[in-house]
C-alpha positions, 0 to 999 in steps of 0.5 A: 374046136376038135379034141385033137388039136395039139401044137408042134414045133413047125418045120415046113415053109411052104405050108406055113406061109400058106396058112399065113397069107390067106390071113388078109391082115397078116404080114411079113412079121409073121412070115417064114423068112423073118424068123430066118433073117432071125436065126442068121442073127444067132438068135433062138427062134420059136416056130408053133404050128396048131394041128386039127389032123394034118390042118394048120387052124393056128401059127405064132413065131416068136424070136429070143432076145438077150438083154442084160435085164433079163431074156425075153420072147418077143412075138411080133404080128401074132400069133395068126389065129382065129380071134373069136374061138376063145377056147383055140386062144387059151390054148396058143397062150397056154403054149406061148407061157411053156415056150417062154419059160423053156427059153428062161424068159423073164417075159414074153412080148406080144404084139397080135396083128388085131386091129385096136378095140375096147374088145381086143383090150379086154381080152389082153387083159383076161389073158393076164397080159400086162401093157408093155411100157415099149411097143413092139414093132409098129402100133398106129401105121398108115395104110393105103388101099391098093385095091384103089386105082393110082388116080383115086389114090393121088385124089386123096392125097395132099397137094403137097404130095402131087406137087412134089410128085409132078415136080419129081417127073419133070426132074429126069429120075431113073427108077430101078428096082432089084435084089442086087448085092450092089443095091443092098450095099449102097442102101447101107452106105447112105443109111448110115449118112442119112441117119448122121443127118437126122440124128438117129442110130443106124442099123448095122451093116450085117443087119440089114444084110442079113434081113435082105438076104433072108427074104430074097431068098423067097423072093420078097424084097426089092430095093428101090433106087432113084438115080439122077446123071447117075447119082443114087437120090434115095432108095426104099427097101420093099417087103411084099408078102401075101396081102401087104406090100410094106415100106419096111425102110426108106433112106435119102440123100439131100439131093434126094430132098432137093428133087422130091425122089421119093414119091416116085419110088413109093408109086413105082412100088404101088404098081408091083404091089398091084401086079403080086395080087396086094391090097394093101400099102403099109408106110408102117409108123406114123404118130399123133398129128399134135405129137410136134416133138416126137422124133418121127413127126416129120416123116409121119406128115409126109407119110400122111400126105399119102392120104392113107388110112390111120391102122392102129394095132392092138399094143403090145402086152407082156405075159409076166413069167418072172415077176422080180425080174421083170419089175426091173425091166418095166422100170428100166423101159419106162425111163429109156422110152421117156429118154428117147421120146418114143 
């Protein structure tokens, strides 16, 4: 790595999203538009570029929470760099501790796009990170290859799936996709009846806003919605970004059950995904198949019917700036993750 590679608040979208996407693992976490959707919140954003000249080589964006327990940096799918040059690692990490303490973090949270090793632990562990006691963002997610055909895809799926996949195209389902402020709103309406249903707390309404506004804005997202004689089934709320297309939420009314909506809207996106040049379909989390009770095992079955690849991340780390403070945290996440069963 040159001498002069120095790190620099970032300011340029279009050469940031550059850099980013011809990263083939990288996703939306790391893209421009989150960190929008981010600063819409009212929340600090940390954008850092690593200059060689007038040349990204690195990039890491991180977002500031506020919690009662103390604040902290939570930096989801990054940084994006180079994970063999050890000495342009120390450099990001050195940068990532001043930036954290600029913000009076407690500590900072990371999670790197970097497939899960014996080799991506230690080096967590030679960087002075400590395993986090909550994830950040999805660790083990289910991935399907979209350099596959549609046919070789649905071959390695379960029977289940292609059942209800059949039976869902005998049913007369309409299939829209769109950016519509009209979609976004019915989105919110039934994600908050789907989440009553299934004993969860729903996302706020400016939330989920805003998040869709942001990548619209880049035109990233569309909102698939299945209709039935005019009656909204289910709708899935799609993020395409450099390489991965990501089924970011996914919400169903009990209609939607009954008529086996969704699979119709998981392969109507499959196709725009192929057509933006994807090559990969990321369901997001999944959870061990033995893991019966965990909340998410109902939807990490139908999301492994798909016949998808099992991805597991690197898991979160927290680099300690304060460490009284953040014993009070880890003690505090460990008890709210045992609660939750999460």
């Amino acid at each position: 790595m040159s001498s002069k590679v120095v790190l620099i608040d970032a300011d340029d979208r279009s050469s940031w999203d550059e850099f980013v996407t011809s990263h083939q693992e990288a996703n939306f976490l790391q893209s421009w538009d989150f960190y929008e959707f981010h600063k819409a919140r009212g929340k600090k954003v940390v954008r850092r570029a690593v200059m060689s000249g007038d040349k990204i080589v690195g990039v890491y964006a991180g977002v500031v929470e506020t919690a009662k327990r103390g604040r902290y940096m939570a930096i989801a799918g990054g940084p994006i760099i180079d994970w063999n040059d050890k000495e342009l690692i120390k450099l990001v990490f050195d940068d990532i501790r001043d930036e954290g303490l600029k913000a009076e973090c407690v500590f900072v949270r990371v999670r790197p796009q970097l497939e899960l090793s014996d080799k991506s632990m230690m080096l967590m562990s030679e960087l002075g990170l400590k395993r986090a006691p909550m994830y950040l963002s999805v660790e083990f997610a289910g991935v399907l290859d979209l350099t596959k055909s549609e046919e070789d895809i649905l071959a390695g799926a379960s029977q289940g799936f292609r059942r209800k996949l059949r039976k869902a195209k005998k049913n007369d389902i309409e299939i829209t996709a769109d950016t519509n402020n009209e979609s976004i709103e019915e989105f919110c309406r039934l994600e908050k009846l789907h989440a009553e249903r299934q004993k969860y707390v729903a996302f706020s309404e400016s939330f989920l806003k805003k998040q869709f506004e942001a990548f619209r804005e880049g035109g990233e997202v569309l909102i698939y919605t299945a209709r039935k004689d005019g009656e909204v089934l289910a709708q899935n709320f799609m993020i395409f970004y450099g390489a991965e297309a990501s089924y970011h939420y996914g919400v169903s009314s009990e209609l939607g059950t009954k008529y086996s909506a969704a699979p119709l809207l998981h392969m109507q996106a499959m196709n725009e995904a192929r057509n933006r040049g994807c090559i990969r379909y990321n369901l997001w989390g999944i959870v061990e198949p033995d893991e019966k009770e965990h909340r998410f095992y109902g939807v990490s079955e139908f999301k492994r019917s798909f016949g998808c690849n099992e991805l597991r991340y690197t898991p979160a780390h927290d680099m300690i700036l304060k460490p009284m403070k953040y014993r009070v945290n880890w003690a505090v996440e460990t008890a709210r993750k045992k609660k939750r069963h999460v």
